[in-house]
C-alpha positions in Angstrom: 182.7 38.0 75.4 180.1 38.4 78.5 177.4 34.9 78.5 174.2 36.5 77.7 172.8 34.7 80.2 175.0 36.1 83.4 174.6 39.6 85.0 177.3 41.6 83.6 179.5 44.0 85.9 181.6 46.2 85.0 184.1 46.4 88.0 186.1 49.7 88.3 188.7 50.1 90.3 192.6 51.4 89.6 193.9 48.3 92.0 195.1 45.5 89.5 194.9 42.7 92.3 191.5 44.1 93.1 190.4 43.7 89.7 191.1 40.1 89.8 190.6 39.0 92.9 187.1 40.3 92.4 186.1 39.7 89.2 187.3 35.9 89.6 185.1 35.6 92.7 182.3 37.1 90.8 183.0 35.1 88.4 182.1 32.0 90.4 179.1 33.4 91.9 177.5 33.7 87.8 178.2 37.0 86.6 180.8 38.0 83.8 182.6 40.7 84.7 184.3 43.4 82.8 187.3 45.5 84.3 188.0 48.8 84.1 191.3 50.5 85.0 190.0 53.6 85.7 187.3 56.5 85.5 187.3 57.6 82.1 187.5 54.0 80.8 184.3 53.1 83.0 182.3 55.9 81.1 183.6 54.7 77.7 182.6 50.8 79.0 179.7 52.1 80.3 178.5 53.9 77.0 179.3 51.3 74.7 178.7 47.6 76.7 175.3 49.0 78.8 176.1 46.6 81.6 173.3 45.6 84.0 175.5 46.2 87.1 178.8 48.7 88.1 181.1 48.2 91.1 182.8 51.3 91.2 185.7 52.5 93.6 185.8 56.3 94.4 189.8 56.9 94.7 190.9 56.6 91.1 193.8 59.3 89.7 192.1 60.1 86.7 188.2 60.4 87.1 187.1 59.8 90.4 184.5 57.9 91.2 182.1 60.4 92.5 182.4 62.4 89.3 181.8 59.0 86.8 178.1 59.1 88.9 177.8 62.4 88.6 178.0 62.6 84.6 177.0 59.2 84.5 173.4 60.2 85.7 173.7 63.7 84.1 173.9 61.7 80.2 170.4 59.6 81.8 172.1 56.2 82.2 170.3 54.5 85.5 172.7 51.8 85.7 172.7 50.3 89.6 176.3 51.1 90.9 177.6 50.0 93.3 180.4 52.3 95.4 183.3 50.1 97.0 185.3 52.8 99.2 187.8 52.9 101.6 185.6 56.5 102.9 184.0 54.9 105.9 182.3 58.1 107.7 178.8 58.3 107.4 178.8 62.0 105.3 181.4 59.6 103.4 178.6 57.2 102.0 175.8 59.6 102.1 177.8 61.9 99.5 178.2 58.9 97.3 174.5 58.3 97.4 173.8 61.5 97.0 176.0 61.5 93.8 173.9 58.6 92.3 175.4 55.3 93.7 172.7 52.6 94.7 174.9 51.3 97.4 178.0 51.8 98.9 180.3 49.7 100.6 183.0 50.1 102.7 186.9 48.2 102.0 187.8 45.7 103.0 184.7 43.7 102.2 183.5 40.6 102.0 182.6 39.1 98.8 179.8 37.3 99.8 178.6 40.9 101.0 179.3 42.2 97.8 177.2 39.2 95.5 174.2 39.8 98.1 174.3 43.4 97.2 174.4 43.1 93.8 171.8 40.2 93.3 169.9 42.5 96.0 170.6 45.9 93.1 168.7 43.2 90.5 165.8 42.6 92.4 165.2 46.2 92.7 161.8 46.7 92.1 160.6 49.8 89.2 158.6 52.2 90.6 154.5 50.6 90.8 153.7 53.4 88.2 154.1 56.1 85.5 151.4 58.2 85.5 151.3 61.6 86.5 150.9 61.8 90.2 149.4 65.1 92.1 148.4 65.8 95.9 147.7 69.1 96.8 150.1 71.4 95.2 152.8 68.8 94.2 152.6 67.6 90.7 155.4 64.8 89.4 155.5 63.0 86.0 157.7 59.9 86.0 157.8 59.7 81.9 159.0 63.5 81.7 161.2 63.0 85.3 159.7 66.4 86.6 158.2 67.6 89.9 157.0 70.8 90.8 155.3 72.4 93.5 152.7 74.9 92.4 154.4 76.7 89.6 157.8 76.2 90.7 159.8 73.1 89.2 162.0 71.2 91.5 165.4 70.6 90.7 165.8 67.0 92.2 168.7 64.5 92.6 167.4 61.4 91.0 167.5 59.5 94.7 165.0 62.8 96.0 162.8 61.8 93.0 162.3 58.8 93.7 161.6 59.6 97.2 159.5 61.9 96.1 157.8 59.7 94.2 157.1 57.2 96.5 155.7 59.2 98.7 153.1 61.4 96.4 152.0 57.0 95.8 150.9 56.8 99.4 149.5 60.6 100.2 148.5 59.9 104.2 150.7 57.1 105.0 153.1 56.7 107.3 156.5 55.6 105.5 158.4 53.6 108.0 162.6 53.9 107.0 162.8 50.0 106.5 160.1 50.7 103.6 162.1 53.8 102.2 165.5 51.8 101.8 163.7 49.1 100.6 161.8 51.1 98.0 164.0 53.8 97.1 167.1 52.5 97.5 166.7 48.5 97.0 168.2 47.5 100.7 166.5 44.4 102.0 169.1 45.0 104.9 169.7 48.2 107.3 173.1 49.8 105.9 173.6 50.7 109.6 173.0 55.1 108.2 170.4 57.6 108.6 170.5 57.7 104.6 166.3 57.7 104.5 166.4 60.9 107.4 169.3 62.7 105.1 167.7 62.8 102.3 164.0 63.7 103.5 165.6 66.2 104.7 167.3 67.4 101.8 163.6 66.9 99.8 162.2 68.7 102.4 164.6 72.0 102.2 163.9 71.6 98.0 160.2 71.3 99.3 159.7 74.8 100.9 162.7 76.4 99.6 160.0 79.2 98.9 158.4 79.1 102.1 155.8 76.8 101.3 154.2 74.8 104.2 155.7 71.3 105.0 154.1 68.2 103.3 156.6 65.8 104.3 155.9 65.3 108.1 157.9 63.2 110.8 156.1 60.8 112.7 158.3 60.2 115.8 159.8 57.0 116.4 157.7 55.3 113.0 159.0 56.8 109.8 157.5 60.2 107.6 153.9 61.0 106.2 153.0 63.2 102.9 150.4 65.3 103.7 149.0 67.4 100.9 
């Protein structure tokens, strides 16, 4: 049985001596950790034991990782996962991202690395607030998770969301990237990838997919600015 009072992880990965050479380490560090051998036995883990934290690796032969995220996120759980992965090219992480991890880090690690990103995934701050937000012709409600631009509704990843939401918080200032990883993505570290320019990018295409004007506007060598 997990201590109530310890972060509980559930760590998947197929790789027995993974398994336990992490979960003991973890272990140490103060969180109880709860192994899982395998895709479809994260999601059943995940359902039934609602575990503050998930280390998940992507190469597994039943479910792969990518696709645990992606229904994961689908049935509304917002667990923070982690993504350990031997995928080390940047389109590599950014697709695991994209999918719904939190953070994603590349084998072989360090598990000091790995207890500073998790205790870094608990500090992660909720957004500053949940009521409806609107500049110009950009509506979002937190509560309902919906965005639209005039009378169009967006269809958003939950990571564009969020950095859609952030943004539509500070209408007219600049964003530098060290305040969207922070924000967005809970990094109090640069993960050494232009995650932040990625994904304003992809918001952007969802953005004026209709030929609407752009909003979100690059501010050379500083970050982006929402202009409504």
């Amino acid at each position: 049985m997990a201590d109530a009072a310890r972060p509980v992880v559930l760590l998947v990965d197929d790789d027995a001596a993974i398994r336990r050479t992490v979960a003991a380490s973890l272990e140490l560090e103060g969180f109880s950790v709860v192994p899982a051998s395998g895709g479809r036995a994260a999601l059943e883990a995940a359902t039934r034991m609602k575990p503050d934290l998930m280390l998940l690796d992507l190469n597994m032969p039943d479910l792969d990782g990518l696709e645990v995220l992606k229904r994961l996120r689908a049935e509304g759980d917002q667990v923070p996962v982690c993504v350990l992965s031997a995928r080390d090219e940047v389109e590599d992480r950014v697709l695991g991202l994209e999918s719904g991890a939190d953070d994603y880090v590349v084998k072989p690690f360090a598990i000091e690395e790995i207890t500073a990103r998790l205790h870094a995934l608990l500090r992660r701050r909720p957004p500053a607030q949940d009521e409806p937000l609107a500049v110009g012709d950009l509506r979002l409600d937190p509560r309902a998770r919906s965005a639209h631009r005039g009378d169009r509704e967006l269809e958003l990843t939950r990571r564009e969301f969020d950095l859609l939401h952030l943004f539509l918080r500070h209408p007219g200032d600049v964003l530098d990237r060290r305040q969207l990883l922070e924000e967005v993505w809970g990094y109090t570290f640069d993960p050494q990838t232009n995650v932040a320019d990625v994904f304003v990018g992809y918001l952007r295409r969802k953005l004026e997919s209709d030929g609407e004007p752009r909003v979100i506007h690059t501010v050379r060598g500083v970050g982006f600015v929402l202009r409504g």
